[in-house]
DOKOL-545958 format. One record per residue (C-alpha): x, y, z. Coordinates in steps of 0.2 Angstrom, whole numbers, plus 5000, padded with zeros to 4 digits. Layout:
<drenmis>
XYZ...
</drenmis>
This chain:
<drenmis>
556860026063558259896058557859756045558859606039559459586022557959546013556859666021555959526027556159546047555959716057557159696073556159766089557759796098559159926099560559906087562359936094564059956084565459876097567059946088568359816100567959686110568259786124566759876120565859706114566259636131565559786141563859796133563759606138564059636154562759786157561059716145560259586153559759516137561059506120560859436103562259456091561959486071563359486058562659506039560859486042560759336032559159296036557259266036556459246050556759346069557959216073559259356078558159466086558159506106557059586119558559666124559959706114560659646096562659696093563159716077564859606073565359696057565759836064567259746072569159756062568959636051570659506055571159356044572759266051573359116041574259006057575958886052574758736055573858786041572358856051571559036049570859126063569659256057568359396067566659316066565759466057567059446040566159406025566559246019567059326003568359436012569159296020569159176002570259305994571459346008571659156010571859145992573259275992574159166004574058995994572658936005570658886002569158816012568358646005566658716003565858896000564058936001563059015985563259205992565059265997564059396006563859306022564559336038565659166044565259166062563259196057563459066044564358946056563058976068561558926058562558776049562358846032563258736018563758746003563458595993564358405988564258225989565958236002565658426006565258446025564458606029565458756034565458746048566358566051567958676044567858756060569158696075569158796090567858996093567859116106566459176112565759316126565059236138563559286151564659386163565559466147567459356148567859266133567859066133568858966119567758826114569058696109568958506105567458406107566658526113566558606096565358506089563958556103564258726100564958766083563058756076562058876093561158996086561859116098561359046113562959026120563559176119564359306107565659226095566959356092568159236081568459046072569858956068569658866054570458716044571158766028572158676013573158735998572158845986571258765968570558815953568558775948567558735931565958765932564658675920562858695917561958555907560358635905558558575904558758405911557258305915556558325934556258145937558158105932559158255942559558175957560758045950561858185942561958295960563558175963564358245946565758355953566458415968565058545971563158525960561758625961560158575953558858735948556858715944555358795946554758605948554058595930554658445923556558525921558058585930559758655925561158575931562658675940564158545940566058625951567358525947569258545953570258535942571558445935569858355934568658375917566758375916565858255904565358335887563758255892562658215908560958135910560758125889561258345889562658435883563558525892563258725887564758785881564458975884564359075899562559155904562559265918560759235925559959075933558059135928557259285922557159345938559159315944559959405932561959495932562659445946563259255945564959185945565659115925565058945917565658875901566958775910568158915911569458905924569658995939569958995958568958895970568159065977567659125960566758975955566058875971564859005976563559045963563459225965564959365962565459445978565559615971563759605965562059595974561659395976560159315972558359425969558559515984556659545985556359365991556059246006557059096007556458916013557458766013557358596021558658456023558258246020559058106020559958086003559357896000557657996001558158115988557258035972555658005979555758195988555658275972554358165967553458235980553858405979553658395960551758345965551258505970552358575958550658705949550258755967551558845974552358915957551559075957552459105972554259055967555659155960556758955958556958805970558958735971559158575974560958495984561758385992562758406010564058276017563558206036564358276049564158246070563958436074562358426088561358546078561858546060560458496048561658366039561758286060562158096058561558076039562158116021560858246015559958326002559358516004557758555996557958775993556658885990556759055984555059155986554159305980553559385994551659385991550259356006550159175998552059126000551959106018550059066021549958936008551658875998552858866013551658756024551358646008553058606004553558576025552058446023552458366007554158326015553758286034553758096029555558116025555958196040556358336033557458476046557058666042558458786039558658876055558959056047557759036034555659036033554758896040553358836052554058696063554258736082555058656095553758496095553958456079555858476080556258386092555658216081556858266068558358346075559158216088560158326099558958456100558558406119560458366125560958546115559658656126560258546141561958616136561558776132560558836146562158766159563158886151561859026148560959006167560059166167559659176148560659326145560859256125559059176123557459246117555659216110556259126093557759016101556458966115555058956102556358846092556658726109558458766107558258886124556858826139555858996143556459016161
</drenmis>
């Protein structure tokens, strides 16, 4: 049986390898149920079907850079692949997420980020996506439109290719300042371009401050210095395979993500949780989180703390307000998901905190549908297209992003 990356979700359905969109389009066409996976980028059975699950990465790879200064790209390329063919070309997205490893149309689809004050997720680079619908023809999504369906959690159809915006390519210094006080973090996470805040919620974090250049990053931030050498390791557990500190210079694809592309990101042996606040809520949410800080350590590798610009896409967790993503990388021990995920989706329920939807966490459509606003008019939408649920299953319906007819 198939898992995703972390080992954490067995898939129950059969795998298939489409090799053109020929071949894509026919499979559509003949299963009566279909979910798409590109990187398996996730935690939970999100991707998974009753029927069958097509694997995007097995498609040609294609990265065009368009006179308009747009890019089209194949949904299962790696956002890595695409950053250094666009930087070979003189071009650059405005934001990356920490692992280069991911898929863009699986990232796109789950609204993944990266991080930043004026940094919308990646997915409001996108401008136009084709996708395979229920009878197996492709559909160009273009114009508003997007915004409903950029973020769908493949329950419109299977995304075969994005255009995205794209601007002249940069160069990026990135900063630690290391051992900054908890209570204090959240005024630096507007610092740079991009900041990332680690803890393992006892008392300190380690600031990780991208800044474009020609711009320079203070000597000092929050009463600490900045580190003047590299370390390639954000804890004991992360070690030899991040992207170089110190403030050297570098381009944008090298520095915004935290983990080198030709290494294996993060711990690997983990389960990820993350939830999204509004950022005016940010101080008091670490508070909170801080609180119950000696009950779920055991069970975390490091949490990441970052902000996410607003954005108007229907199901993006940074929907209507400028936010701040609360991460959580877990060991995976019995107590992580029967004690320290719950705890922490309690302690932030009273900020209205939404759940990742790729990542570990115990909301359900109910609860949902009191924190993400368009969760109602995007399964309206979502089930017009998709009439006979070829592209829904237990975890989208579960979810309420699909009804279960």
């Amino acid at each position: 049986m198939e898992q995703d990356w972390a080992g954490t979700h067995t898939y129950t359905a059969r795998v298939l390898r489409p090799r053109s969109t020929d071949e894509l389009q026919q499979v559509v066409r003949d299963a009566p149920r279909v979910r798409a996976l590109g990187t398996r980028h996730t935690f939970n059975g999100l991707a998974d079907s009753p029927g069958i699950l097509v694997d995007l990465t097995a498609l040609p790879d294609r990265v065009d850079v368009r006179p308009d200064g747009t890019v089209a790209v194949t949904a299962g390329t790696t956002y890595g692949a695409l950053a250094r063919e666009l930087h070979r070309q003189g071009r650059a997205l405005h934001n990356l997420g920490s692992l280069p490893h991911i898929s863009v149309g699986g990232a796109v689809a789950t609204g993944t980020h990266g991080s930043g004050d004026r940094a919308g997720a990646l997915a409001t680079a996108v401008r136009s996506l084709t996708r395979i619908g229920p009878d197996g023809e492709a559909v160009e999504v273009t114009g508003d439109d997007v915004a409903a369906q950029a973020v769908a959690l493949g329950s419109t159809g299977v995304v075969t290719e994005l255009v995205l915006a794209t601007e002249p390519t940069y160069d990026v210094r990135q900063d630690v300042y290391r051992g900054v006080p908890l209570a204090e973090v959240t005024g630096g996470l507007g610092a740079g371009d991009s900041v990332s805040a680690f803890t393992r919620w006892d008392g300190a974090a380690d600031l990780w401050v991208k800044t474009r250049l020609p711009a320079d990053a203070p000597d000092e931030l929050l009463g600490v210095p900045r580190d003047p050498d590299s370390r390639d390791r954000i804890t004991d557990e992360i070690v030899g395979n991040v992207t170089p500190q110190g403030g050297v210079p570098g381009p944008w694809h090298e520095r915004l993500p935290h983990f080198r592309h030709d290494a294996t990101p993060s711990n690997g042996d983990e389960v990820q949780s993350e939830f999204f606040l509004d950022r005016a809520d940010a101080a008091a949410a670490v508070e909170a989180v801080a609180g119950v800080g000696d009950r779920i350590r055991e069970h975390l590798v490091v949490s990441e703390l970052r902000t996410v610009a607003a954005d108007d896409l229907w199901l993006s967790m940074a929907h209507g307000r400028d936010s701040l993503a609360v991460h959580f990388t877990w060991r995976r021990t019995p107590g992580t998901l029967a004690e320290a995920v719950p705890l922490v989706a309690e302690v932030l329920a009273p900020f209205g905190a939404r759940p990742h939807w790729g990542k570990v966490h115990p909301l359900r459509a109910a609860g949902l549908a009191g924190v993400v606003p368009c969760l109602d008019r995007a399964r309206e939408l979502f089930d017009s297209l998709d009439p006979e649920g070829v592209f829904a299953s237990p975890a989208v319906v579960a979810l309420g992003v699909r009804s279960g007819r």
